[in-house]
C-alpha positions as CSV (number, residue, x, y, z in Angstrom):
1,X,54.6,-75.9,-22.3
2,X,51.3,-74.2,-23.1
3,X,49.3,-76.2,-21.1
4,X,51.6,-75.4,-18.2
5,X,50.7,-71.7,-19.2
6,X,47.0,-71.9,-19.5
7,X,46.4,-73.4,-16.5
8,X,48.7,-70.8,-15.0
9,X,46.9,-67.9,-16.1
10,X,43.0,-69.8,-15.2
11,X,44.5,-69.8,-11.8
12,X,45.8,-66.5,-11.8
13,X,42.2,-65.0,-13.1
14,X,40.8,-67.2,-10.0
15,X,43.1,-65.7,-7.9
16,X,42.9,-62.0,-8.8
17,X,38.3,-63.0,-8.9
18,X,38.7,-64.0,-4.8
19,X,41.1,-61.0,-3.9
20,X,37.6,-59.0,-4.9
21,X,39.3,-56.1,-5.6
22,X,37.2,-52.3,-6.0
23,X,36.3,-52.2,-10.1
24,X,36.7,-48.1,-10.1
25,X,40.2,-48.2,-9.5
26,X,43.7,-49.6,-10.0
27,X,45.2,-51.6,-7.3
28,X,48.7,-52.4,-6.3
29,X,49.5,-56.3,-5.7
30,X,51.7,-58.2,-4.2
31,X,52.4,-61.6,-6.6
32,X,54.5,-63.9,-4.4
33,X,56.1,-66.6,-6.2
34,X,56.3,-64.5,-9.5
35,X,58.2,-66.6,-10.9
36,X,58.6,-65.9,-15.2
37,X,55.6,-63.3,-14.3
38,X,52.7,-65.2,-15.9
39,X,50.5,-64.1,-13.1
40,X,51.5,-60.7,-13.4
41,X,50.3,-60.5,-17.3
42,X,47.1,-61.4,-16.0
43,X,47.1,-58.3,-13.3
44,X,48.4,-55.9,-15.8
45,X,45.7,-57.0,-18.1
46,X,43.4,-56.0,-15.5
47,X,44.3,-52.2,-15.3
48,X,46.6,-53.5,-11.6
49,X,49.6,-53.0,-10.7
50,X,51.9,-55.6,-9.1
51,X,55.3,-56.3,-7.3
52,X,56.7,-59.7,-7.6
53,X,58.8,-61.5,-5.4
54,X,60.6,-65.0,-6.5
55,X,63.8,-66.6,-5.4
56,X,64.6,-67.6,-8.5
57,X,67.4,-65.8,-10.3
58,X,66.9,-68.1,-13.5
59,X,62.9,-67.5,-13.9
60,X,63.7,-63.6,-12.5
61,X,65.7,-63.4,-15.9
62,X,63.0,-64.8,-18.0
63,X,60.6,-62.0,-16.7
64,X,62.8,-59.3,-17.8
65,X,63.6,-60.6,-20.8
66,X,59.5,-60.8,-21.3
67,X,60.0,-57.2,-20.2
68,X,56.6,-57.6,-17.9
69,X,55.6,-54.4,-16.3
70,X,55.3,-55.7,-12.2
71,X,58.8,-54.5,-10.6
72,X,60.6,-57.8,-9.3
73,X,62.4,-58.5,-6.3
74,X,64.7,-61.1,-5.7
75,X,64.0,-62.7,-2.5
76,X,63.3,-65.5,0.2
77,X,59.9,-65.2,1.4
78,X,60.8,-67.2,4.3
79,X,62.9,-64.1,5.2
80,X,59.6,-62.0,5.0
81,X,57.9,-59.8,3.1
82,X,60.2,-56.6,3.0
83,X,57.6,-53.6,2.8
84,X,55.9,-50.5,4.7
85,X,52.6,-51.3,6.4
86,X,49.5,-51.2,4.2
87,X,51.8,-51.0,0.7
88,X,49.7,-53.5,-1.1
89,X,45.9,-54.0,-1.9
90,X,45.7,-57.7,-2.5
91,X,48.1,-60.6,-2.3
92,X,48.3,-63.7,-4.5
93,X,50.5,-66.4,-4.7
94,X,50.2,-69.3,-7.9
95,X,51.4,-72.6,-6.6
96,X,54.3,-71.5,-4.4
97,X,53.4,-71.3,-0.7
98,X,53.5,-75.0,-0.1
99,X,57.7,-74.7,-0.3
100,X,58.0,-72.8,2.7
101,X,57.0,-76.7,4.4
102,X,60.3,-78.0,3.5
103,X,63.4,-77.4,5.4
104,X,65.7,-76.8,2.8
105,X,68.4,-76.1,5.1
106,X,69.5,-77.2,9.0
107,X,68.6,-73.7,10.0
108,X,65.0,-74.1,8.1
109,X,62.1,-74.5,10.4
110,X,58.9,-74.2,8.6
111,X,56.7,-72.9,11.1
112,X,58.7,-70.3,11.6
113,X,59.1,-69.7,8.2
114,X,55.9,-69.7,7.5
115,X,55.0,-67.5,10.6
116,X,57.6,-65.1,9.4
117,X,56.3,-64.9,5.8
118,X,52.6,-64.0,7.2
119,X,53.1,-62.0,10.0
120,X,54.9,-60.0,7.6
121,X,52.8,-60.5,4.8
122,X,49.8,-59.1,7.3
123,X,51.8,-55.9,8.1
124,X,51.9,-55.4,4.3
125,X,48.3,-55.6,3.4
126,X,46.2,-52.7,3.6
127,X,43.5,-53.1,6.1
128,X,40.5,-54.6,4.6
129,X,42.2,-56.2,1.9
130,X,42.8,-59.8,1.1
131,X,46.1,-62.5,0.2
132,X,44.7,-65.7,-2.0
133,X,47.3,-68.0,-2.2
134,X,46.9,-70.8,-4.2
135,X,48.8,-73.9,-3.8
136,X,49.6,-77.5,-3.7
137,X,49.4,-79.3,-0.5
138,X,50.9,-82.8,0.1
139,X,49.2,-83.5,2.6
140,X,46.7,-82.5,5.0
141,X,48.9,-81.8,7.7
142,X,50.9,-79.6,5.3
143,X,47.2,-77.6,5.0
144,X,46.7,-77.7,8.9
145,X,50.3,-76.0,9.3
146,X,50.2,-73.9,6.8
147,X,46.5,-72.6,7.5
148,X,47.5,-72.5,11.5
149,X,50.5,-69.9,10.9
150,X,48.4,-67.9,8.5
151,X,45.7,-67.2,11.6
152,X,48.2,-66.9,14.6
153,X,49.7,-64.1,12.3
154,X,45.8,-62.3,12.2
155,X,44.7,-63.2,9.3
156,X,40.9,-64.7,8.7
157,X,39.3,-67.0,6.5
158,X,40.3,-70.1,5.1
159,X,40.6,-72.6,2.6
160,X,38.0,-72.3,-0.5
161,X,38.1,-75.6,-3.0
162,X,37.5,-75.2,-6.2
163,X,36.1,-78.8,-8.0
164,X,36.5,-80.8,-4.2
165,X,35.1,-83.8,-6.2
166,X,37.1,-83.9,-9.2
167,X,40.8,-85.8,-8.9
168,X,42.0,-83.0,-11.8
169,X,40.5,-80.3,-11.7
170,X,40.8,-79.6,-7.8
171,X,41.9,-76.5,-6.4
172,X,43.0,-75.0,-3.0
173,X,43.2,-71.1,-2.3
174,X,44.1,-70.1,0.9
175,X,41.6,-66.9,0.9
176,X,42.5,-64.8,3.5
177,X,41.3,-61.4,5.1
178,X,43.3,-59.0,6.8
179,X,41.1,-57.1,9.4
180,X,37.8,-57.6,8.4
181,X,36.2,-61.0,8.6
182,X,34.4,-61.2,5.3
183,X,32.6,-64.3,3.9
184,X,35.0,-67.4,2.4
185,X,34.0,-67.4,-1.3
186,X,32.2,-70.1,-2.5
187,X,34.6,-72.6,-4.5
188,X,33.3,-74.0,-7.9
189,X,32.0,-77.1,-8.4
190,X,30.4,-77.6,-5.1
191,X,26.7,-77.5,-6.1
192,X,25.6,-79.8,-3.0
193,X,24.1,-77.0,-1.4
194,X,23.7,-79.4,1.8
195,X,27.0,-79.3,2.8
196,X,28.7,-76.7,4.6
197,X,31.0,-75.6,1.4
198,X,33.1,-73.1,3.7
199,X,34.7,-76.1,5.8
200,X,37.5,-77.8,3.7
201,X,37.7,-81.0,4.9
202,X,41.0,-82.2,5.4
203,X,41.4,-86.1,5.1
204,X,44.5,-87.8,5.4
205,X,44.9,-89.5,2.3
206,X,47.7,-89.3,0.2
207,X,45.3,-87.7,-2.5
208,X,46.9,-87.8,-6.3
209,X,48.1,-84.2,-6.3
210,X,51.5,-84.9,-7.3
211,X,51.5,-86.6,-10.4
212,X,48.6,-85.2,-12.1
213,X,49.4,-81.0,-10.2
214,X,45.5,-80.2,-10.8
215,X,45.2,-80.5,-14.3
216,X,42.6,-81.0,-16.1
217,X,43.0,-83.1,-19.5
218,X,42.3,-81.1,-22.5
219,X,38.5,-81.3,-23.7
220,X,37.9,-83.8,-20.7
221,X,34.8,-83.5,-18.5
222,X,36.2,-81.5,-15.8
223,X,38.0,-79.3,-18.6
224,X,34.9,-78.4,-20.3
225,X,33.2,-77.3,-17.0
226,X,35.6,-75.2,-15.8
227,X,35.7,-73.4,-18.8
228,X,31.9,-73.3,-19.1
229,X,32.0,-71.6,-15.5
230,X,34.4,-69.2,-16.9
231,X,32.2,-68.3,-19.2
232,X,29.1,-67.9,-17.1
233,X,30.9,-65.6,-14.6
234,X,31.8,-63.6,-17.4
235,X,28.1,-63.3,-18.0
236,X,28.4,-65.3,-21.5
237,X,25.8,-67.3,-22.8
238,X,26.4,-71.4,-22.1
239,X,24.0,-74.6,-22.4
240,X,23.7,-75.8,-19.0
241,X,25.7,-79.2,-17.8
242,X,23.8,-82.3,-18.4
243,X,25.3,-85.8,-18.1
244,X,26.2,-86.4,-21.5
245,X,28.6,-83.0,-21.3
246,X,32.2,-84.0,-22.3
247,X,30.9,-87.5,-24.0
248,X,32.1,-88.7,-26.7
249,X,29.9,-89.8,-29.6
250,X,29.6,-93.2,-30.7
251,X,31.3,-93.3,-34.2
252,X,28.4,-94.3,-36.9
253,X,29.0,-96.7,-39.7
């Protein structure tokens, strides 16, 4: 659906704004997860260019047939990321990392897998560059695996929320540096400027990702201020946020 899309392709331009990548010159990317290539328009848009990688025959097909312009490769992540060291300049991944937790087969461990994918992964990354994968955890222990393999690998850096307070609109990328220890992004939406915002907190409840996968309801609140921070990092003109933002009027007889 196109709601499916859009939020797709804000979290794809999220992605691609964390990787931080040099303006004077195009990049080539690694988009894990391609899937129909959605991600990918976004890249190309940006003067990139990317490699996808997807296990999915069936949305493989649909990326040809939308003839995008990343080269695609049919594989298992799990099996590792198949490339020289220091092919790519960035890394990101829309919703997709969070499989490698299940054991889809006897011989699946996910540790392993997910040691395998970023050990790899590492090796494939120019120095200096970063991998933002953005995805859906179940749980937190799902996030404490996933972030544990991603540093025994090498990587740095950690988990930047975007909207920590907001059931719909919240976001997790996994922002990670490889051989340089830069500065965890700031995730949006955090404004209490008291709190540490680089320290995800990880709580055990079963939070309501499932149903609701992040999104934000169509001229809600939460929808209106994500686009309204859009706007302001692309240095647009935009009323500030007050409480009555995304109220409804009373109707007037």
């Amino acid at each position: 659906s196109s709601r499916v899309v859009e939020i797709q392709s804000q979290m794809s331009e999220r992605a691609v704004e964390l990787l931080g990548l040099p303006e004077d010159r195009p990049c080539l990317l690694l988009d894990v997860g391609c899937g129909s290539g959605l991600s990918g328009d976004y890249i190309s848009e940006e003067g990139h260019y990317w490699i996808g990688m997807d296990i999915s025959p069936a949305m493989l097909d649909v990326a040809v047939e939308r003839e995008v312009e990343g080269d695609l490769l049919l594989a298992d992540v799990g099996h590792g990321i198949p490339f020289r060291p220091g092919t790519f300049d960035g890394c990101i991944s829309i919703s997709a990392v969070q499989w490698l937790c299940n054991a889809d087969k006897k011989s699946h461990s996910p540790p392993k897998r997910l040691y395998r994918f970023f050990s790899t992964l590492y090796t494939a990354l120019a120095r200096g560059s970063r991998a933002v994968l953005q995805l859906y955890p179940e749980n937190a222990e799902q996030l404490e695996l996933i972030t544990a393999q991603a540093m025994r690998a090498g990587f740095t850096g950690g988990m930047v929320v975007d909207y920590p307070n907001s059931a719909k609109a919240k976001k997790f990328f996994l922002c990670l540096f490889v051989g340089t220890s830069g500065t965890l992004p700031k995730g949006l939406g955090t404004e209490c400027a008291n709190e540490e915002p680089h320290q995800a907190k990880f709580t055990n409840e079963r939070t309501r990702f499932r149903n609701v996968k992040g999104k934000s309801v169509k001229k809600s609140r939460d929808w209106i201020l994500e686009k309204k921070e859009r706007r302001r990092r692309q240095g647009k003109e935009v009323r500030a946020d007050t409480k009555y933002t995304g109220r409804k009027r009373r109707p007037h007889f």
